[in-house]
N, C-alpha and C positions, 0 to 999 in steps of 0.2 A: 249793265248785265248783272243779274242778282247770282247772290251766290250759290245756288242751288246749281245754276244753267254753270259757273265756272266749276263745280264738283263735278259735274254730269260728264263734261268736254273731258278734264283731269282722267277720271277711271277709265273711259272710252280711249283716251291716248293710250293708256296701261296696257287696259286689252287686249291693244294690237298685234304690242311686241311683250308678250308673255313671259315667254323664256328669257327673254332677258330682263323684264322686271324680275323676276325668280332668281336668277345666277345674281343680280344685283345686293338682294337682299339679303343674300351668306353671309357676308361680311357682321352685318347687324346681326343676325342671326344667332351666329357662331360667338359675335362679343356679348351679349345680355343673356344666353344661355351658360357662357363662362361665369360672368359676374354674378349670375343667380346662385348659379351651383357651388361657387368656390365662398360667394359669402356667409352660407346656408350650410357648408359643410365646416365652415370657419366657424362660426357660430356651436355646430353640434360636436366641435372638440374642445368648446371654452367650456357646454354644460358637461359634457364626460369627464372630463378635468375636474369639477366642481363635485359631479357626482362623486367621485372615485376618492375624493377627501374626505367629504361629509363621513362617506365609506368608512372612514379610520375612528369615526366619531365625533362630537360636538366641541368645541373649545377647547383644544388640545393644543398643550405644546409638547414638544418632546425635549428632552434633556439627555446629553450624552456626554462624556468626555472626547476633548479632544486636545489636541498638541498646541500649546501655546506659542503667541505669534512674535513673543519677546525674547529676546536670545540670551534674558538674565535670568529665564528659567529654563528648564528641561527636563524636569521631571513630573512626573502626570499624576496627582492622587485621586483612585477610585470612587467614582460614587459608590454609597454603599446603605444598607437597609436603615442606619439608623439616620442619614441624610434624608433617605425617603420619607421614614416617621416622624420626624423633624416636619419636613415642608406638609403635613397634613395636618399639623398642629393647626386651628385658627389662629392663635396666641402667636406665630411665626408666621404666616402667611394667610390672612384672612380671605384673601381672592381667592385661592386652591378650595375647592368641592373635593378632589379627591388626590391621592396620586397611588397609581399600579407600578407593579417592579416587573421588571424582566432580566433574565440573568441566562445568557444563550452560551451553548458547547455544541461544538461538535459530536453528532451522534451518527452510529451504527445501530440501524434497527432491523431486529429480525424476524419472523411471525411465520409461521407454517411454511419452513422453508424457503421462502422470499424475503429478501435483505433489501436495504435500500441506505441509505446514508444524507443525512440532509443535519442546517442548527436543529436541535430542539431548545424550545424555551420554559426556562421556568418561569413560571408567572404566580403573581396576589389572585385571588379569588375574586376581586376586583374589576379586573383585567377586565371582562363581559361585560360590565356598565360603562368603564370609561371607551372604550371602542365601539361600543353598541353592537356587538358580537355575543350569540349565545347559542350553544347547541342544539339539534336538531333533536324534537323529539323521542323519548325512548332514553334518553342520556342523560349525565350531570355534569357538572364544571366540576373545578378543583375547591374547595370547600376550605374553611381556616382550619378546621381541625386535620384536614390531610397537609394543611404546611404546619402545623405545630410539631406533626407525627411526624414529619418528613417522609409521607407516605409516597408507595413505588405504584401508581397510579399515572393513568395516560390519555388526554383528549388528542383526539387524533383529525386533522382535514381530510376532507373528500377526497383531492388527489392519494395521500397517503391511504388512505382506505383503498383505494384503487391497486395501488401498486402493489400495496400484501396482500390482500385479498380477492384481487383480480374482478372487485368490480365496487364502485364507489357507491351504492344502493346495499352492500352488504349490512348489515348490523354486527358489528364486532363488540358490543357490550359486554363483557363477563370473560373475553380471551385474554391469553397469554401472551405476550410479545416481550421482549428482550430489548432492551438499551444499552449498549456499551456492556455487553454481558450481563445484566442483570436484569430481575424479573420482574414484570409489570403487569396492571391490570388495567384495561381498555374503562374508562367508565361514560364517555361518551365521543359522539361526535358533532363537531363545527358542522353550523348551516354552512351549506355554498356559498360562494361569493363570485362575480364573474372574476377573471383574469383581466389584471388591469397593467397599463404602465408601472406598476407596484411591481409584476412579475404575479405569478400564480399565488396568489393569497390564503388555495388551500393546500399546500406542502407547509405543512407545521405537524407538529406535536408540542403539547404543550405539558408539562409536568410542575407539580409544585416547586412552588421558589426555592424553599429549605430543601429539597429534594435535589436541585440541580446545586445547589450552593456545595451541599454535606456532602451529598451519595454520588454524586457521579463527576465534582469539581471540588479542588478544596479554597474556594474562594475565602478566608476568612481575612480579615485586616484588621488594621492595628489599634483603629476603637472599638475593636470589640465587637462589631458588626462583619456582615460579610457581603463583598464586592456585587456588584450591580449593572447592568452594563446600561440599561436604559430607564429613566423614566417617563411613564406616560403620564404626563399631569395634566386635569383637566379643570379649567378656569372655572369659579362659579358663575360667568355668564360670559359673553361675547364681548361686552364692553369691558370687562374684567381684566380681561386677556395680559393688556400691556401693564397695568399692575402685578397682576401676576409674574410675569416677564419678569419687574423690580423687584420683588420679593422674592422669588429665585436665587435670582444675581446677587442681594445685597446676604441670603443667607449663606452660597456657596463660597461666597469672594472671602468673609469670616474664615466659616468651617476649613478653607482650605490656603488658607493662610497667602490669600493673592497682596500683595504688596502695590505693583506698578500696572496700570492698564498694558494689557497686551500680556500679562502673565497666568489669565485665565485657562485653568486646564479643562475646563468643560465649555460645550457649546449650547443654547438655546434656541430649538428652530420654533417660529410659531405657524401654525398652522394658517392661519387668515396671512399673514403676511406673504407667507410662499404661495397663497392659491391666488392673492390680488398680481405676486410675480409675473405667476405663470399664465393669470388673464392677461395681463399686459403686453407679451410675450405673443400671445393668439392673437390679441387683436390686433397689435400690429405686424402679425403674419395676413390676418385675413385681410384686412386694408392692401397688405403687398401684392397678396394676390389676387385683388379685385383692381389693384392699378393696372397688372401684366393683362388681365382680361379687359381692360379698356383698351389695351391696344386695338384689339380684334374693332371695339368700336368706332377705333377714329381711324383705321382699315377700313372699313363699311363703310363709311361717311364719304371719304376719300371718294370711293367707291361711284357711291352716288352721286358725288359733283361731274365725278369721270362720267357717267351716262350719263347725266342732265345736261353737260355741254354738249356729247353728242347730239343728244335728241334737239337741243337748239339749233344746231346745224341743220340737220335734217329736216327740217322742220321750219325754215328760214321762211319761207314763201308764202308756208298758212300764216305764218305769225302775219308777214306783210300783207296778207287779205283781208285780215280779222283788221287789222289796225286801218286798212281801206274802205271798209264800213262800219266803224264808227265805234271799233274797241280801243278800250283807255288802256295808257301804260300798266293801272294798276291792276287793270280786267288779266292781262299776260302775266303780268308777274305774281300776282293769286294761282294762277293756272299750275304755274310750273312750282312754284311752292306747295301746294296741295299734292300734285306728283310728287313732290318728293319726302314730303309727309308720310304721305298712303304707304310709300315703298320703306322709311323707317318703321312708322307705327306697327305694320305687317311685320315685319321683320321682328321687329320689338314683341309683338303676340306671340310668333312663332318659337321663338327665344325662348322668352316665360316657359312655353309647354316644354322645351327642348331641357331648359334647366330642372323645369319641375319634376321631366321623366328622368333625367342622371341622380337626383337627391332621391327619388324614390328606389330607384337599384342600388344604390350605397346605402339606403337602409337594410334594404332585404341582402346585400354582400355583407354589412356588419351589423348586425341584431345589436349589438351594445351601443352604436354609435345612432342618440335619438337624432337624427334629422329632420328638419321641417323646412319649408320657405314662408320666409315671413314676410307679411304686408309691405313693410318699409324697402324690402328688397324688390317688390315688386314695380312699387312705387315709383322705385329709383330707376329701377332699371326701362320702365315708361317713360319714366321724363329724360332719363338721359338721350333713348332712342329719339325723342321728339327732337328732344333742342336738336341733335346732330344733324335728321331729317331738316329743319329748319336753318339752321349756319350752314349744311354743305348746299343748302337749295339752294341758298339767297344768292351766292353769285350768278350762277346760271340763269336765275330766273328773272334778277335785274337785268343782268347783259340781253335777255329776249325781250325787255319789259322797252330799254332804250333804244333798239332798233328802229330807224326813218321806216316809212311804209315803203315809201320810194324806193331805198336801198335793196331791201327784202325783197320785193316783186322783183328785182333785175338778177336775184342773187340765181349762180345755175349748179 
């Protein structure tokens, strides 16, 4: 018997009993529509992750103080502007392209009546090139002659625009608004940015550095310089980075007189190392929840051994007639493997569409979250439906394949 005539027999058995090929094929369904969806939305949170750093800018690390992990220190000294002038020397730190200050307080802002209360930070004029952040049309940044002046000048986010002016499309260039009682001049506005795990990226204001240091904090310290809460230092290239990193370390641990490892009062986050973190973190979430969606598959499989032994039962008699004119074991057990093929691979198709139409309404439910189904997931998710089709066949199909003719025909 060719294989054509053992297809033909196969989909004809199908047909008969419909609905229960159909209820059969759920299982498979329901698991390669999980695995689709959940690896493909796994995936579109490793690139939003990715995006949302890039976000902050190119080769960044950030430096901050923080509490030392040694208990033969305890006291914390400030970064401060002339540590920052220091690390952009080449002659000190040749990795460093650049490094921006930020220097945050607690503000009270007030403008036409509507107050609102958030940090503001003071920032370098810098600040725009190391984050890849720069105002929207119609506006300026903070300029070096407004930090020399320690002028009372104010870039303001979309959110904040929103909030005092009752609509973030407004243009506040040229107005009056108030910090911590004192008078300011709007001179531009921050592009949008989406809101990200970061938290809303446009609640800021941003005011010159000298401006928040002098005028509205009196951060000054004891070299002469005045305190600093962050730097954003930006590596001169990606392979830089972990240089950077050492040159850092080896000019702060000096400047601040660190003695014993573990007595460092500042910390070094690097950018690339927290985003390969946080992929590692994704991926082996989306791995975990492409395991839990295999269950659904080896349910389905299950599934289909549980019919395909029925149907052998049922089905005892033809197999003994077929084998009484002159079919081979392999002719039956092709038959019943093909049925249960047809009934994964279906399943498997079905799937596919069933996963492909959930990643498409998780796109259109979160516009920021790019989702796609990619080939490899397609792939996988075909082969896996097959092999299952094929391992849960093979018993059933054997056990009809070695049935006596003899036995069969008697069977009632």
């Amino acid at each position: 018997m060719n294989f054509l005539e053992i297809f033909r027999i196969a989909l004809s058995s199908l047909l008969i009993n419909r609905l229960r090929a159909v209820l059969t094929t759920l299982g498979i369904i329901i698991g390669v529509g999980a695995v689709i969806a959940l690896i493909s939305l796994g995936r579109g949170v490793e690139t939003y992750i990715s995006t949302q750093f890039q976000g902050l800018g190119s080769n960044i690390l950030f430096v901050f103080s923080a509490a030392p992990t040694s208990s033969t220190r305890t006291t914390i000294m400030p970064l401060t502007t002339i540590e920052g002038n220091a690390l952009s020397n080449p002659s000190i730190a040749p990795s460093i392209r650049q490094v921006a200050m930020e220097h945050q307080i607690a503000g009270t802002v007030v403008a036409e009546a509507k107050r609102t209360t958030l940090t503001v930070s003071g920032v370098t004029p810098n600040f725009t090139q190391v984050r890849s952040w720069k105002p929207r049309a119609g506006g300026t940044f903070i300029s070096q002659s407004d930090v020399d002046n320690a002028a009372r000048v104010a870039v303001l986010g979309t959110t904040i625009v929103e909030r005092l002016y009752g609509d973030k499309t407004v243009d506040p260039v040229g107005r009056i608004m108030r910090i911590n009682d004192r008078v300011f001049t709007v001179i531009g506005v921050m592009e949008e940015k989406s809101t990200s795990f970061f938290g809303d990226q446009n609640a800021v204001i941003y005011i010159p550095l000298s401006t928040a240091q002098s005028r509205l904090d009196q951060a000054r310290t004891k070299d002469g310089g005045y305190r600093v809460d962050v730097f954003d230092v930006q590596a001169a290239s990606e392979k830089s980075m972990d240089n950077a990193t050492r040159e850092i370390e080896a000019y702060l641990t000096t400047a601040h007189d660190v003695q014993f490892q573990g007595e460092q009062d500042f910390q070094i986050i690097n950018q690339k190392d927290l985003l390969n973190s946080l992929g590692r973190i994704t991926g082996i979430l989306t791995v975990f929840l492409g395991m839990i969606a295999g269950i659904s598959l080896l349910v389905g499989g299950i599934g289909i051994m549980n019919i395909m032994l029925v149907s052998v039962t049922e089905r005892t008699r033809e197999i003994g007639l077929r084998k009484a004119v002159g079919a081979r074991g392999r002719d039956i057990l092709s038959q019943f493997l093909i049925e249960s093929l047809v009934l994964s691979v279906l399943g498997g198709l079905i799937g596919i569409a069933l996963g492909w139409g959930a990643i498409f309404a998780a796109g259109k439910l979160i516009p920021s979250l790019q989702v796609s189904v990619s080939a490899d997931a397609i792939v996988l998710a075909t082969a896996v439906s097959s092999f299952v089709g094929i391992f849960f066949g093979l018993y059933p199909a054997s056990r009809a394949a070695r049935m006596k003719p003899i036995d069969a025909l008697r069977f009632e």
